[in-house]
N, C-alpha and C positions, 0 to 999 in steps of 0.2 A: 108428471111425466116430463122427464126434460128434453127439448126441443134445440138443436142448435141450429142450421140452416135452414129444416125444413120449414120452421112457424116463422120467419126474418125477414121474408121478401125483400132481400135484400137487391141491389141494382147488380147487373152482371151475373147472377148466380143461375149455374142452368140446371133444368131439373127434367128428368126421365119416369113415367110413371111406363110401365109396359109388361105385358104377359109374356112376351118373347124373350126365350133365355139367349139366342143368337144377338140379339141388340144389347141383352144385359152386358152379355160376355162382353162383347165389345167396348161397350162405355167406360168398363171399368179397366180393361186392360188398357184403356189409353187416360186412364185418371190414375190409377193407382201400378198394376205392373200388370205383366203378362201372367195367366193364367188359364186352369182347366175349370169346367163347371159343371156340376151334375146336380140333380133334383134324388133328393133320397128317398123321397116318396111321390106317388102319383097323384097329379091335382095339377092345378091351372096356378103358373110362378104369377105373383102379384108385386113387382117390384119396384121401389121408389128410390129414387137416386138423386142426391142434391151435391153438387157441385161447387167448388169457387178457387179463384187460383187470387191466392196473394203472393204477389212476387215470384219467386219460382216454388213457393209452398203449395201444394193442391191440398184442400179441406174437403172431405169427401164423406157427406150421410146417407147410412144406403141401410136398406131391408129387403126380404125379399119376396116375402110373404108364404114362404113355403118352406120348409126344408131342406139343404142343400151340403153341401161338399167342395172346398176348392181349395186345390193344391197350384200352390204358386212356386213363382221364382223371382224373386224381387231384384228389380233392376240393382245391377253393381254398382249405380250413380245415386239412389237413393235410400233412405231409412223410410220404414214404413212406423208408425206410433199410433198403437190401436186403444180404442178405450171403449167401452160399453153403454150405451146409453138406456137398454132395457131388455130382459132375458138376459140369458147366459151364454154365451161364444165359445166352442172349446178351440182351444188352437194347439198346436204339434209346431215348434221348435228345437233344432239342437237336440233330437233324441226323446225330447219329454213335452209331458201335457202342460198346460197351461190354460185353467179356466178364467173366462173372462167376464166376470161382473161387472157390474154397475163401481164397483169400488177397485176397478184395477188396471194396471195401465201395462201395456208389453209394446217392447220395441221389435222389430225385424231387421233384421239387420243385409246390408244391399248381397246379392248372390248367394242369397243359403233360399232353403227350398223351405215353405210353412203350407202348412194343411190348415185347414178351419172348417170347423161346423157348427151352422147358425140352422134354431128350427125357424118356422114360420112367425115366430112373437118378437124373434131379436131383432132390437136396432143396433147400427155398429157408426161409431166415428173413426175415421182415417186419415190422418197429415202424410202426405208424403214430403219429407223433406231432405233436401239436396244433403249428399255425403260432405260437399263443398264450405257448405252453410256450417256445419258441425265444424270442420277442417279447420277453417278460417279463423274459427271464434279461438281453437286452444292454440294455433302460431300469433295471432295476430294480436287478442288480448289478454292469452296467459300467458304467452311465449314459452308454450310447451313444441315439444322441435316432435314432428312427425319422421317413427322411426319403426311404427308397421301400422297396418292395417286399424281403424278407429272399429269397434265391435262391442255391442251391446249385449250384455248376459242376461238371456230371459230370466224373468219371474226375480230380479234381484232390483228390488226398488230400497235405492237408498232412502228414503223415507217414505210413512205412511201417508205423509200429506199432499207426495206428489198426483198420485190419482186427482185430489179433490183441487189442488192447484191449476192442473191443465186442463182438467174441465172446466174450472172457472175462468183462465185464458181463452179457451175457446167461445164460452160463453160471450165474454167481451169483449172478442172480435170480432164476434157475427152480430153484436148492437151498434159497433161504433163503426161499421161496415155499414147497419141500415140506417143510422143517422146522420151520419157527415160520408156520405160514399166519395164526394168530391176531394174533402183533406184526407180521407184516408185511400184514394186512389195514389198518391204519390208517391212514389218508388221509392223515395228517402224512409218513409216514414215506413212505410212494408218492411224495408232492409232493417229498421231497427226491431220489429216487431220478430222478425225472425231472426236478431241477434237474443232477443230474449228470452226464445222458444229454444233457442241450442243452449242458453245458458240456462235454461233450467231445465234441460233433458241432463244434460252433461255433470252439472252439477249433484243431481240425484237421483242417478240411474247407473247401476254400478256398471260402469264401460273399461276396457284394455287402458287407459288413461287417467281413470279414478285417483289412481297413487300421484304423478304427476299434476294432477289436477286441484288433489290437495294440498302438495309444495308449494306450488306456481297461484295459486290461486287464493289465497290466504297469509299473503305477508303481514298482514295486520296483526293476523295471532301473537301473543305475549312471548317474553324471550323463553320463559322457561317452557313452552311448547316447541318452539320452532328448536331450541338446542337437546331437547329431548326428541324431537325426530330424526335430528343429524345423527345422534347416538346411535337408533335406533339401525339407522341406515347403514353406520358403520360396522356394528355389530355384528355376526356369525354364530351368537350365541341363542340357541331355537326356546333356554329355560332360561329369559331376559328377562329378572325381579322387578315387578314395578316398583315397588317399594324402595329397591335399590335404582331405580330412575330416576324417581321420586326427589332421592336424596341427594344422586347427583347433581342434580340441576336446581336443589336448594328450595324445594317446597314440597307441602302434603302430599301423600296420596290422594287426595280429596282433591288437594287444587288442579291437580295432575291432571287428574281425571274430567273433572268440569272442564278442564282448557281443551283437552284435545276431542268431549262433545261440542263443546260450542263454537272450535273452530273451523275442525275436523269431520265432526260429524261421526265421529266411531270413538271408543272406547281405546286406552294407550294398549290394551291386550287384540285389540280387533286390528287397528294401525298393525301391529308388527305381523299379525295374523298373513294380513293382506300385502306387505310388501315382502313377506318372504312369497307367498303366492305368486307377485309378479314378478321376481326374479327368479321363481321356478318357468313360468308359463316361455317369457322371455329365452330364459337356456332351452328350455326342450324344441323352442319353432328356431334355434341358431342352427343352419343346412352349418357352419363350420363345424359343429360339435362331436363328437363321436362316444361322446359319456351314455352309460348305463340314467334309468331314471332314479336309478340311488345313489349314482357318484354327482348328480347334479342336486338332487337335492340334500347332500351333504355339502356342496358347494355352495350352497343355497343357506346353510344354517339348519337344515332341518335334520333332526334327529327322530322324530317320530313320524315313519315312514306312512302305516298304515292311517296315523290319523289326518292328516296332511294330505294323504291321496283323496280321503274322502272328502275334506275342507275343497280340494282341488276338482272334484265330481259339482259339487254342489254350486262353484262360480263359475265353471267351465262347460259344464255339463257332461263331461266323459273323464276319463282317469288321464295321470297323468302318460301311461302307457301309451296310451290312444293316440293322444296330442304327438307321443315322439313318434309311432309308427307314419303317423300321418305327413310328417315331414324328415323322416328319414325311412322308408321304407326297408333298408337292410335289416333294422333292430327287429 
């Protein structure tokens, strides 16, 4: 059974045990964000709450020993990043469920509303981390230019090994928190710790940035990647042959494909997949716009309307209809 603050006895970490849902309520809205809280069955709340703040990151392990219910609203200034440490968490984001195991990790994203229910067996861990901290890392060290809102797409984990990675993060900041609490009180050394937590939330958790992230973020990639992306970008064409990619830019399909997993992280058919996606998502939130969502996504390159709506359901979480009504209410 894995343990992260609460077996650590670490220096500064405060911990709440208490039957009282009134003091629960509280703790956590001033640790994690403001919310509602209800017991979904009758019995006496049995709740443990361990605490720690690095830097302006709060790390937060809670249970509650009962049954319960809460609908939140996550502060506009932070991302919440849940992960499960035993039982099962259901949680409601963006329209849809998202069960939370032991093997899986969901982001919140700041000002949307999430529901959660935890029975009496679940542990849950919680970072809250500054939208700022996220912000900073894609102007500062990818030199990605913010030009809307940074937004995490539930249940879309760019790799299966991020779950196991950021528990193992955690794990090794709440030992070398109870080892050395003195060097690792240092505000330098916190700031880099959560330069490395937005760089690997950012890096493999498909966000409004992802595309941008893999331009900017990846100049090491081989020429014949980086010149088969410019292609791509320049393209309008939604039936783009990789094969004829391939040959443009003077190697295999094979090698094609290997470069833009190992630099990319997707597939050269996932790659085109995803930035016709974000030059749809991008046209439909433009308040200039006054296009239909088929004159945009033939602007877009996209020719197959129905399949593309639902590619755009599954990264977005609603159709593309939705998104325009939402920011042009005339449509």
């Amino acid at each position: 059974m894995l343990s992260l603050l609460s077996q650590s006895n670490i220096p500064g970490m405060q911990s709440l045990v208490s039957q009282q849902a009134d003091v629960v309520h509280d703790t956590l809205s001033r640790r994690l964000s403001n919310h509602k809280l209800a017991c979904r069955r009758p019995g006496p709340m049995d709740a443990r709450i361990y605490s720690l703040e690095l830097a302006a990151i709060q790390l937060v392990e809670l249970s509650y020993g009962v049954d319960v219910e809460v609908e939140a609203d996550v502060s506009p200034d932070h991302f919440l990043v849940h992960i499960g440490l035993e039982g099962e968490t259901q949680m409601w984001a963006g329209g849809k469920s998202h069960p939370l195991g032991t093997d899986a990790l969901m982001v919140s994203n700041p000002g949307a509303p999430l529901r959660v229910q935890m029975t009496g067996e679940c542990r849950h861990f919680a970072v809250r981390m500054p939208v700022s901290l996220c912000t900073d890392y894609l102007t500062r060290h990818l030199n990605v230019p913010l030009n809307r809102p940074l937004e995490f797409y539930a249940g879309r984990e760019g790799s299966r090994e991020l779950p196991v990675v950021w528990r193992g993060m955690m794990a090794h900041l709440c030992e070398q928190l109870r080892l050395a609490p003195t060097m690792m009180g240092h505000r330098r050394i916190q700031r880099h710790y959560g330069t490395l937590l937005a760089e690997i939330l950012l890096g493999n958790y498909c966000n409004s940035y992802s595309e941008q992230i893999a331009i900017h973020g990846n100049d090491i990639s081989p020429r014949h990647v980086r010149r088969a992306r410019d292609i791509i970008h320049a393209s309008k064409d939604d039936t783009i042959s990789i094969a004829d990619l391939a040959q443009r830019v003077g190697v295999s399909v094979r090698s094609l494909q290997n470069g833009f997993r190992q630099f990319l992280g997707v597939t050269p058919l996932e790659y085109v997949r995803r930035h016709r996606l974000e030059q749809l998502h991008r046209a439909l939130m433009d308040e200039q716009s006054r296009s239909s969502v088929t004159e945009l996504m033939l602007e877009c390159g996209i020719v197959n309307f129905g399949r593309y709506a639902q590619y755009y359901r599954q990264q977005y979480g609603c159709l593309p209809s939705e998104t325009l009504r939402r920011h042009h209410p005339s449509h």
